[in-house]
Each structure stands twice: as structure tokens, then as C-alpha cells.
C-alpha positions as CSV (number, residue, x, y, z in Angstrom):
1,X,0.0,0.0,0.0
2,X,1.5,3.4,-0.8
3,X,1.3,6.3,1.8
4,X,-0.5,8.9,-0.1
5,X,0.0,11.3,3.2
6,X,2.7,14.4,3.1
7,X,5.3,14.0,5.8
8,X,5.6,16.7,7.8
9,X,9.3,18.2,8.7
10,X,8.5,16.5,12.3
11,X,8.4,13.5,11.4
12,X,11.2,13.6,9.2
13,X,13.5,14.5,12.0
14,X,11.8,12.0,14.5
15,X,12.9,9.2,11.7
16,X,16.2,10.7,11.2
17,X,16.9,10.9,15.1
18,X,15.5,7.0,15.1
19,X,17.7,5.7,12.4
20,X,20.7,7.6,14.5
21,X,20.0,5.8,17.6
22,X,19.9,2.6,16.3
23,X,22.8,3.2,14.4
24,X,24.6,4.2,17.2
25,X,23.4,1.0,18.9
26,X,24.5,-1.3,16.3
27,X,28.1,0.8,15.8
28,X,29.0,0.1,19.9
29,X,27.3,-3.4,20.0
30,X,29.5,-4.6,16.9
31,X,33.0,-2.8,18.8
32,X,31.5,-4.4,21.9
33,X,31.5,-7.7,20.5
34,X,34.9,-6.6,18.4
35,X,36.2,-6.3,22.0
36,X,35.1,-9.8,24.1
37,X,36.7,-11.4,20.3
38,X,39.7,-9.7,20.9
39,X,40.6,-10.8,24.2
40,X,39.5,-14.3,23.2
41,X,42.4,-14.2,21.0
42,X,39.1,-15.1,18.0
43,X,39.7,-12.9,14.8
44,X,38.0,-9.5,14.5
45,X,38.4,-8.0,11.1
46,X,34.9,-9.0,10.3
47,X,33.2,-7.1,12.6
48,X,35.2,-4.5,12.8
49,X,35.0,-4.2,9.3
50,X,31.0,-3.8,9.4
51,X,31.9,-1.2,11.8
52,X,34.2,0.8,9.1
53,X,32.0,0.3,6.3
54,X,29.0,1.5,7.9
55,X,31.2,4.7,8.7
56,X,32.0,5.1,4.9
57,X,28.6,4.6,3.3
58,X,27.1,7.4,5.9
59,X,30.3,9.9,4.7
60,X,30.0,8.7,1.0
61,X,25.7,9.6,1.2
62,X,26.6,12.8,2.6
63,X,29.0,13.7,0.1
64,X,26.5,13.0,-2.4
65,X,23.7,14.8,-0.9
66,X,26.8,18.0,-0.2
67,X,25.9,18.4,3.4
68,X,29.3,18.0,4.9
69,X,29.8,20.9,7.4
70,X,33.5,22.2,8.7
71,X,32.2,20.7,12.3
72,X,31.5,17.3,10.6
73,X,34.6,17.6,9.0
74,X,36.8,18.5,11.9
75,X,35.4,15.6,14.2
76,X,36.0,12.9,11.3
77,X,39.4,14.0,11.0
78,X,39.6,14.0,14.9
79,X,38.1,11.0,14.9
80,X,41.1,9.7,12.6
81,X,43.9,10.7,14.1
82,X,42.5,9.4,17.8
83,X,41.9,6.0,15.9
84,X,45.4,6.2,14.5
85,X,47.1,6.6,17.7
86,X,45.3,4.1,19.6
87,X,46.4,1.8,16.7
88,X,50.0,2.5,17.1
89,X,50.2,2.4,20.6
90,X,48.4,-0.8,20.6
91,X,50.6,-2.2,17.9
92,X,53.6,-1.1,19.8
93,X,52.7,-3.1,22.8
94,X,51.7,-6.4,20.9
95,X,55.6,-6.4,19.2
96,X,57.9,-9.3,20.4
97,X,60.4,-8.1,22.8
């Protein structure tokens, strides 16, 4: 059946706000799980790679759609380097001494 009613801008947002939540849900319950894998010594690239791909398809839609603020911007790259440096430091520890 096809919804023949206009949307108003309230429910629009109350979707949007829905779909971040559970995203955000899904985003911590995967590096949860990502987690309890890793300090079973189990392999994690799968997960964490659902993770990573979500976070690509969200940035490549808002590319598309050209709403990618300086704010956005600056806590993506924030984001980077943070992620960068907790994967050096964490590689560092793991070497053989």
C-alpha cells in the first residue's frame, strides 16, 4: 500500500533521530562484540570491518547529498587521528620483545 500522506518536517526529524540511535546501537554493540573477540584471541576483522563500512557509506551519502559541514569535518578527522594513535600504541605493545 503506498502512503499517499505528506510527511511533515516532524516526522522527518523524528525518523532521522531514530535511524541515529539505532545506528549508534549497532556501531557500539558490533565494537563491543569486536572487544570480548579480541581478548579471546578469536579474529576481529569481520566485525570491525562492518563497523568501518557502515562509517564510509554514511560519509560517502553525505558527500553525495553535499551536506558535509567544517564541524562534521573536523570531528572525522579528529576521529582519525584518535583512531590512529590508539592503533600505534596498541601495535607497539603487541611487538615481540
Amino acid at each position: 500500500m503506498i502512503n499517499l500522506v505528506a510527511r511533515d518536517e516532524r516526522e522527518s526529524a523524528i525518523d532521522s533521530a531514530a535511524d541515529r540511535l539505532s545506528f549508534l546501537v549497532l556501531a557500539y554493540g558490533l565494537l563491543v562484540l569486536v572487544a570480548i573477540r579480541a581478548f579471546n584471541g578469536e579474529a576481529t576483522w569481520d566485525l570491525l570491518g562492518l563497523v568501518v563500512l557502515s562509517g564510509f557509506v554514511g560519509l560517502g551519502y553525505r558527500l553525495r547529498q553535499r551536506v558535509v559541514s567544517r564541524r562534521w569535518t573536523s570531528v572525522f578527522g579528529a576521529t582519525v587521528v584518535i583512531a590512529a594513535i590508539a592503533g600505534l600504541v596498541i601495535a607497539a605493545l603487541q611487538l615481540p620483545r
